[in-house]
Structures are given as structure tokens and as C-alpha cells.
C-alpha positions as CSV (number, residue, x, y, z in Angstrom):
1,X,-29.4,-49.7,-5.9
2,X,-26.3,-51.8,-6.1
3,X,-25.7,-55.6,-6.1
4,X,-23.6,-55.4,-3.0
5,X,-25.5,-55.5,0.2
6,X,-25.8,-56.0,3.9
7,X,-27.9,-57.7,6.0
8,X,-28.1,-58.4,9.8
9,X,-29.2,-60.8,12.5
10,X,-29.3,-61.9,16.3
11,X,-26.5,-64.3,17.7
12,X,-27.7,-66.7,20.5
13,X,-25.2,-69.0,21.8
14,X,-25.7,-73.1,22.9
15,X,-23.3,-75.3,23.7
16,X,-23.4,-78.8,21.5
17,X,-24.3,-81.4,22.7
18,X,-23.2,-84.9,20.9
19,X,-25.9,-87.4,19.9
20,X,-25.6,-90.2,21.8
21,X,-25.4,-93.4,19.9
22,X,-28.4,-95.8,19.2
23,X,-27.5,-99.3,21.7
24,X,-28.5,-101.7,19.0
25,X,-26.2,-99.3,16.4
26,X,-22.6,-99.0,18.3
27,X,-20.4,-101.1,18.5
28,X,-18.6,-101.9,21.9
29,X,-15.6,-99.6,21.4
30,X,-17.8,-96.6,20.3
31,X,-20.2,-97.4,23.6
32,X,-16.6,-97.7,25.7
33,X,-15.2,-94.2,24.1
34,X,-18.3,-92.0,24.4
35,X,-18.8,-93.5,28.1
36,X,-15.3,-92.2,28.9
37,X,-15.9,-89.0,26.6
38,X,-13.6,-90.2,24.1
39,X,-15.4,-88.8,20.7
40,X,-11.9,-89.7,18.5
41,X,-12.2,-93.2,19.0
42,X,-15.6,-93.8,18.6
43,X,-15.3,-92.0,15.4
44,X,-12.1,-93.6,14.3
45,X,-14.3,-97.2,14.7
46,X,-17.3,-96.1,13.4
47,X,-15.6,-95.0,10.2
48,X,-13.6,-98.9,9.7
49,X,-17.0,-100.5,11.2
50,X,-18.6,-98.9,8.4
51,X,-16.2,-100.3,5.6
52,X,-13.9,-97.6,5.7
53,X,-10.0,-97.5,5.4
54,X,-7.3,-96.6,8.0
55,X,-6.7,-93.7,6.0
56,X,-10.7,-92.6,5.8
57,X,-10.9,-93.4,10.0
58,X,-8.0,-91.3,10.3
59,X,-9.5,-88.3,8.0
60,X,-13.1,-88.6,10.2
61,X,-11.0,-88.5,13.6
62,X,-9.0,-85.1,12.4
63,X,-12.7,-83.6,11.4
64,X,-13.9,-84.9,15.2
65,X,-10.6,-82.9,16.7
66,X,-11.4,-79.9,14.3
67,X,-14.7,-79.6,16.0
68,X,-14.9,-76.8,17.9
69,X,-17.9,-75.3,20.1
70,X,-21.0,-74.7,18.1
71,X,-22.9,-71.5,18.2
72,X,-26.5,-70.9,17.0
73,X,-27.6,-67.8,15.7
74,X,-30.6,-66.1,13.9
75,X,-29.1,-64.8,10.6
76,X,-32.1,-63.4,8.9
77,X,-35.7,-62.8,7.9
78,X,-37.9,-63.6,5.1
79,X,-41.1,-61.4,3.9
80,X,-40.2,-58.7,6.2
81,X,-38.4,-55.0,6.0
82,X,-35.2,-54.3,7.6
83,X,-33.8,-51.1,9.0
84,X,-32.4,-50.9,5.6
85,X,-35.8,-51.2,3.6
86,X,-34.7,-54.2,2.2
87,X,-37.1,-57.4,2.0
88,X,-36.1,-60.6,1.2
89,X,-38.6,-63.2,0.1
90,X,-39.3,-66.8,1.4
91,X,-38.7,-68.8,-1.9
92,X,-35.0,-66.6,-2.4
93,X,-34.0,-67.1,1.5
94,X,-34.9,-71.4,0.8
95,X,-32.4,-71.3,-1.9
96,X,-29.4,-69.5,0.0
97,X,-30.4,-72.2,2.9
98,X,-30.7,-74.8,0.5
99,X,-27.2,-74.0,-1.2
100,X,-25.6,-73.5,2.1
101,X,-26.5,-76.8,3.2
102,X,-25.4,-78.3,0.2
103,X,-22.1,-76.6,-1.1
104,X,-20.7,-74.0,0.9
105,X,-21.2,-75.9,4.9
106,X,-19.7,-79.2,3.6
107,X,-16.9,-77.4,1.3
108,X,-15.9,-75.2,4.1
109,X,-16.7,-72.0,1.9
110,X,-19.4,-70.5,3.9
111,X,-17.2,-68.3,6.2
112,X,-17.4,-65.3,7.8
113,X,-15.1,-62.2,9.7
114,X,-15.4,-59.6,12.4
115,X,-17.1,-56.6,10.5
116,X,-17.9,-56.7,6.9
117,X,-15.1,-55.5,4.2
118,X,-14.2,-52.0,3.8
119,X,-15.6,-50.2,1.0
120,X,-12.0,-49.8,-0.6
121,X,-11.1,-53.5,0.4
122,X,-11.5,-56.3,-2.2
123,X,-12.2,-59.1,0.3
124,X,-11.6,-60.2,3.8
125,X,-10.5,-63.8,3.6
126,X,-7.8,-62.7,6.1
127,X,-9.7,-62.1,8.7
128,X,-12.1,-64.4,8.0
129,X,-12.6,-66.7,11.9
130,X,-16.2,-67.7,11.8
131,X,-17.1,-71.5,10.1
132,X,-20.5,-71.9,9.1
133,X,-21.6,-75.5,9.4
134,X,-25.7,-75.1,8.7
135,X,-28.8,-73.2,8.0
136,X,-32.3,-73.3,8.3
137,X,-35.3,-71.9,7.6
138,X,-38.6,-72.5,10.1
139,X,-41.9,-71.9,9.5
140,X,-42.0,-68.1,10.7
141,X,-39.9,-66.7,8.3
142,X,-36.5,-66.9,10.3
143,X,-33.2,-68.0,9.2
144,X,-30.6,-69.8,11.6
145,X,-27.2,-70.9,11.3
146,X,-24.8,-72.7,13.6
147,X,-21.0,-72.2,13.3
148,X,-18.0,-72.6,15.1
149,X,-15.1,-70.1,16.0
150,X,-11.3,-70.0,14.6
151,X,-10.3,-69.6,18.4
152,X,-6.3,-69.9,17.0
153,X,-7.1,-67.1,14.5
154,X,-6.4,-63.9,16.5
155,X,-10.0,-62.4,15.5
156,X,-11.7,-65.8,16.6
157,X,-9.6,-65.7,19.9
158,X,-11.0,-62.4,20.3
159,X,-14.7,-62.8,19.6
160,X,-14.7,-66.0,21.7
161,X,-13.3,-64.0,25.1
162,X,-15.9,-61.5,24.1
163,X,-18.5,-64.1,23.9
164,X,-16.9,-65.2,27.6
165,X,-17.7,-62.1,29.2
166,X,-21.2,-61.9,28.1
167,X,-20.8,-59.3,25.8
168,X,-23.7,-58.5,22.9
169,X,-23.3,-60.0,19.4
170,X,-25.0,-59.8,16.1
171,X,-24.2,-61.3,12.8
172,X,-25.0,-59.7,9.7
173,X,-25.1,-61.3,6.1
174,X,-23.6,-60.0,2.6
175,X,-23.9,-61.1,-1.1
176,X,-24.9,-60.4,-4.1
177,X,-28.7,-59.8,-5.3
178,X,-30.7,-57.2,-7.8
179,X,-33.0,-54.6,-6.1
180,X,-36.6,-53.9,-7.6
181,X,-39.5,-51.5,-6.3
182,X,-42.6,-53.4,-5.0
183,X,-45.7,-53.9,-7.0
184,X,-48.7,-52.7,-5.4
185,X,-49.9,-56.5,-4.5
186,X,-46.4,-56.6,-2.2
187,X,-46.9,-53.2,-1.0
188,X,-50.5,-54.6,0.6
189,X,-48.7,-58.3,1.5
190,X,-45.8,-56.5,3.0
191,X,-47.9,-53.7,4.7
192,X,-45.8,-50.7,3.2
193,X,-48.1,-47.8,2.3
194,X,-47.4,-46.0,-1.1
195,X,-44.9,-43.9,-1.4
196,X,-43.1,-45.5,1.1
197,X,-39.6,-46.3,-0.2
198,X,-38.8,-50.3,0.1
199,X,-37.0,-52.7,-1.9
200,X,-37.5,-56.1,-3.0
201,X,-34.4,-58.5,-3.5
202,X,-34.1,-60.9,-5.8
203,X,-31.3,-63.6,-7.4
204,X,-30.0,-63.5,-3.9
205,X,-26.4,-65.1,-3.5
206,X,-25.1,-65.7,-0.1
207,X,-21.6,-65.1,0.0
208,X,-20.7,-64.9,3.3
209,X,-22.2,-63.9,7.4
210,X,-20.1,-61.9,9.3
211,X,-20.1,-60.4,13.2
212,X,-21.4,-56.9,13.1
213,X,-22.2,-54.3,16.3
214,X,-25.0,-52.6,13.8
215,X,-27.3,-55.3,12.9
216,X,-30.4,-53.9,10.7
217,X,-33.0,-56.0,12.4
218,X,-34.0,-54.1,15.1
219,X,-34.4,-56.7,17.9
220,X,-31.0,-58.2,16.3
221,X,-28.9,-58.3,19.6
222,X,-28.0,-60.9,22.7
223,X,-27.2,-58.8,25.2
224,X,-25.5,-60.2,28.4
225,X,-27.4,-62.9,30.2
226,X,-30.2,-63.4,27.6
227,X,-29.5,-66.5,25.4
């Protein structure tokens, strides 16, 4: 078993909805701008009200125009077998989240493309036009992320128009991990008689989640008109 896998998930789709501000918290510019639906400005004051420069208000107004619509999207599973006899624990699944949220949302590293890389490829940065901006991890066993779409990249242009016309997505994670047999204590946990083949992943490293039409989890679609 190699180091390079893949994994896949269900895409569901929302729309964002901003926050609004706390009346005893904003001050009368930010009220004014998110009552006319003016989201720069009342980011613009919030960063100076806050101590900040021109410069800093300036920088948090570009990230508010960079916002794009934000998807939501089951990514994975923990403590269960995928169509590719894979299982990836809970405690390994908390740490990718728990990186994620930490150093690859923020730093804009968590990306993803449309299809995973060909197996004579070396990477595919290029056609990278998915931006992962959070994970989680609930009480089930299911992991989430939300993201937004590269809609000037011509593969995010694409996926969004297919997205438009209610057509099916999945998303389907890859990285780097190490692949052991299960003891006969899993094999009971997990319910996977002997001689059943199944893996158990470990030192898991989230690299990247990318669209996919062959997700491994099998209820892993949306199909048109059930978000």
C-alpha cells in the first residue's frame, strides 16, 4: 500500500449569509453600510475602529471583495470503510481538521482542482480553483468544509455554471498517510469479518480536496434539487 491516496465526499451547497452585527458593538457607519448592503465599508471602519491603520482597513476591505459565495460540503468520514477499504480514524481526521483550521485555511494553502492529478503529473497547482476556508468535525464521525470558487479561473467558471444547472458534485480528498492491517480489536470495532481485506490509515496529511465524479463514499453525491 502506498502513501499516496484518495478519498471522497458529498458536496451540498448554501449560500452565506453575513452575521449581522451586535447593536451595542457597531458603530454608526458599519450599521449605515450593512443596512444599504455595503459589506466594504463596514469592514473598512471596523478595521480603523479597532485601532487599525489606513493601510490594515484597506487590506480587510480587499479580503471582503475577495469573498466569494461559500459552499458547504461533506469531505469525509471517520471510523468507517470506504469503497476503497480504507478507514480513517477519529483522533487522525481531528488533526487534519485541526491543521486546516489553523495553517492551511488562513494561509490560503488548503486548495483544491477539478479531478485529482494524473498519475504521471507531479502536481496540479494549475488548475487548482477551489479555496478552502474551514473544517469540521461533528459528533458522528463526519467531516465538512466550506470553500469558495475561483469563478475567473477557467475551471472555477466552469464548475460554478455546473453547479447553476443543478448538476451532481462530489469532492474527494488526497494526501499523504501509511497503511496498516487491522488488529483483531478494530476488526470487531469496525465490523469487518476476518479475512476481509481493509486498511487502517495512519500519520494522515491532508494536502489538498479536490472535485471528483467517483467519490468512494457511496451516498457521496448531490444530485439535482437535493441540497
Amino acid at each position: 500500500m502506498g502513501n499516496h491516496w484518495l478519498d471522497n465526499a458529498i458536496a451540498q451547497v448554501t449560500d452565506r449569509v453575513p452575521a449581522p452585527a451586535h447593536a451595542t458593538h457597531a458603530a454608526v457607519g458599519e450599521l449605515a453600510a450593512e443596512l444599504l448592503g455595503l459589506p466594504t465599508v463596514a469592514v473598512e471602519n471596523a478595521a480603523l475602529r479597532h485601532g487599525g491603520t489606513v493601510r490594515e482597513s484597506a487590506a480587510a476591505a480587499g479580503v471582503a471583495r475577495a469573498a466569494g459565495k461559500r459552499y458547504v460540503t461533506k469531505i469525509g468520514e471517520a471510523d468507517r470503510i470506504n469503497q476503497n477499504r480504507r478507514i480513517y480514524p477519529r483522533a487522525e481526521w481531528a488533526a487534519a481538521v485541526d491543521r486546516a483550521n489553523a495553517e492551511q485555511c488562513p494561509n490560503g494553502t488548503l486548495g483544491g482542482a477539478v479531478d485529482h492529478v494524473g498519475m504521471l503529473d507531479g502536481g496540479n497547482a494549475k488548475n487548482r480553483c477551489i479555496l478552502w476556508k474551514e473544517l469540521t468535525l461533528d459528533a458522528a464521525g463526519n467531516v465538512f468544509g466550506s470553500f469558495e470558487i475561483v469563478e475567473g479561473h477557467t475551471d472555477g467558471a466552469n464548475l460554478a455554471a455546473w453547479l447553476r444547472a443543478g448538476g451532481a458534485l462530489g469532492f474527494s480528498t488526497y494526501g499523504r498517510a501509511k497503511a496498516r492491517d487491522l488488529t483483531a480489536d478494530e476488526r470487531r470495532t469496525y465490523g469487518v469479518p476476518e479475512g476481509e481485506h481493509a486498511v487502517v490509515m495512519e500519520q494522515y496529511s491532508l494536502i489538498g480536496i479536490d472535485s471528483v465524479d467517483n467519490p468512494s463514499v457511496r451516498s457521496a453525491w448531490m444530485l439535482a434539487g437535493r441540497q
